[in-house]
N, C-alpha and C positions, 0 to 999 in steps of 0.2 A: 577535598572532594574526590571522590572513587570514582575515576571514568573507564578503566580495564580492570577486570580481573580474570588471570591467566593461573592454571593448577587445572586438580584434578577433581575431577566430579567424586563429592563424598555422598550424595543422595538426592533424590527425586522425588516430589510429593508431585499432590495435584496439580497447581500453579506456582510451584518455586522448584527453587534447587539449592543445594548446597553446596561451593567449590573450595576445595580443602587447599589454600596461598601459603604455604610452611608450616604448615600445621593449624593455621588459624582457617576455623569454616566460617566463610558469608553467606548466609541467606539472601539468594535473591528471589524477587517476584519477576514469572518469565510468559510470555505469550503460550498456549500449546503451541505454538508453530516452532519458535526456539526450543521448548523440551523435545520436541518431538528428534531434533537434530544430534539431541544432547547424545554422547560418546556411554560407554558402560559405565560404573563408578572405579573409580583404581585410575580411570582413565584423562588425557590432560582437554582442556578445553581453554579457549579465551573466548570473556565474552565482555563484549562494549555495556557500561553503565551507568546509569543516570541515577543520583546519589539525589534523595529527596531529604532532608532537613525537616523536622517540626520539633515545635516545646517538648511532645512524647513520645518521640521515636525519630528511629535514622532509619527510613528504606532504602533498600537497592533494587535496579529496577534492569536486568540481564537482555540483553539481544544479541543473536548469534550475527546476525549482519548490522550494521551502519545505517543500511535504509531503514531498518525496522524501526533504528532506534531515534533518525528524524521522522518516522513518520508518529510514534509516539508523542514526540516531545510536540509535535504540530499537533493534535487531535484535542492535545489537553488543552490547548489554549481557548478552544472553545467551551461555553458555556452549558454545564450539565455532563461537560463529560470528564470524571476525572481519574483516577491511575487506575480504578479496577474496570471501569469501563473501556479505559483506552488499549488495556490487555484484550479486553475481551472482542474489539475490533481486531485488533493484530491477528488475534486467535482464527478471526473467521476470514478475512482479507491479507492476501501477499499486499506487502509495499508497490507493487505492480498493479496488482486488482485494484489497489486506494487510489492509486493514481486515475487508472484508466476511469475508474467511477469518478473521480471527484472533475476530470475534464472533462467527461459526458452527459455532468450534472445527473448523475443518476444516482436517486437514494435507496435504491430498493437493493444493491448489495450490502449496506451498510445496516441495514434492520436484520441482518443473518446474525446478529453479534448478538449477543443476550445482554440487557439492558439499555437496549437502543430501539423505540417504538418510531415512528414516522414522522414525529415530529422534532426528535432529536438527529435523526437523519437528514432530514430536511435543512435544518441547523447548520448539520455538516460541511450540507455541498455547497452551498449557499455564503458560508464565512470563509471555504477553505478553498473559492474554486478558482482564484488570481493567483495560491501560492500550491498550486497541483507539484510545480517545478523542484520543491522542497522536498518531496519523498518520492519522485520517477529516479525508477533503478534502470528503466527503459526510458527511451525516450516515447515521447505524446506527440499529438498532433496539436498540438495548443501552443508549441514550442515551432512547431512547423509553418505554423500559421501567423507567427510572427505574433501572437499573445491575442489573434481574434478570437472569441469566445464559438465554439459550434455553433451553428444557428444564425448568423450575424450576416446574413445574406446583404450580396452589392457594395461592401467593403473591401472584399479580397479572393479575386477571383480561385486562388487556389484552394483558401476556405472552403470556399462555395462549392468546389470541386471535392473536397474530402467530406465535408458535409451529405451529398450525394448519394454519396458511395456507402456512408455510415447508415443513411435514410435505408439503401434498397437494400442493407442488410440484413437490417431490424424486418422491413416488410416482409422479409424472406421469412420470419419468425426469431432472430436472435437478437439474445439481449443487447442492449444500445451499450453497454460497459464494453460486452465482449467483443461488436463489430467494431467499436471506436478501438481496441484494444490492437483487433486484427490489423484494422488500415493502417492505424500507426505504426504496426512493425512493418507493414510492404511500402510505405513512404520509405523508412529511415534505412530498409537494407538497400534500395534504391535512389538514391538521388535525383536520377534525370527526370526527365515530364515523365507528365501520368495521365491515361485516358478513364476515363469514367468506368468505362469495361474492364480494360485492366485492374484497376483496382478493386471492381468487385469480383473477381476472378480469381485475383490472388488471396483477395480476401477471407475468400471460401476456401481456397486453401487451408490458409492459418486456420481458419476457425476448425477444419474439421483434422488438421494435424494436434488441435488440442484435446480433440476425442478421445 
């Protein structure tokens, strides 16, 4: 089984590429987010891969990062979605973005992908949101909270503390992926306690350094 392949790029279509290993080209299938990364042709690249097996063909399946390439392998295990769909999330969603959506329980970044309607999304967050831990390239707040779900009020007061702060984000108008995304990062660069204020303060930070 092909889990690296390191050479140089021989060419680039729509959703593949070709990397020329001693003269031998692989065809792989890649997210646009990996092409988008991809080097000139002439030039060298590695990329992590997931080798699919069937009766009529051998696919290769290219990720310029690690995370991309579990969050693939995680996407597919659910039902109705399988390798050109699971491109097609990569394509619209960082391994970050998946994360932060799938701990926020939010399906509405996930219908950005082409061939994922609302109820396939829905699917998503729903089978995929105990194992977020599998494709955070950051860390989440789902990990901060000791594995309580957001929302799970009077179990853990820190929860209930970061919950909060995710709420008075979204009131403020932002998306719940992107406030949960913010708090998460002003928890994990900080360690010590956290005021309610505080973190919606810093939070608005992040959010608008991602402007």
């Amino acid at each position: 089984m092909i889990a690296k392949l390191k050479g140089l790029v021989d060419s680039v279509g729509v959703d593949w590429a070709v990397i020329d290993v001693g003269g031998v080209g692989y065809m792989v299938f890649c997210s646009s987010r990996t092409l988008s990364v991809l080097p000139q042709p002439g030039e060298a690249m590695t990329l992590s891969v997931e080798t699919h097996v069937r009766e009529d063909h051998i696919h290769l399946y290219g990720f310029a990062t690690a995370s991309e390439r579990d969050a693939f392998l995680l996407v597919t295990k659910v039902q109705g979605v399988g390798t050109k769909v699971a491109l097609a999330i990569l394509s619209a969603l960082s391994p970050d973005q998946m994360a932060q959506a799938l701990a926020a329980q939010d399906k509405t970044p996930f219908t950005r992908a082409s061939g994922v309607g609302p109820k396939l999304a829905a699917r998503l967050v729903t089978e995929l949101k105990d194992k977020v831990g599998g494709i955070a390239a950051v860390p989440v707040l789902a990990a901060k909270s000791n594995g309580k779900a957001t929302g799970e009020r009077g179990t853990d007061p820190t929860a209930d503390l970061l919950e909060d702060a995710v709420s008075a984000l979204v009131n403020l108008g932002y998306g719940r992926a992107d406030a949960f995304g913010a708090v998460s990062r002003v928890v994990y660069a900080d360690q010590g306690a956290h005021t309610l204020d505080g973190l919606i303060r810093n939070g608005l930070k992040e959010l608008s350094s991602d402007v």
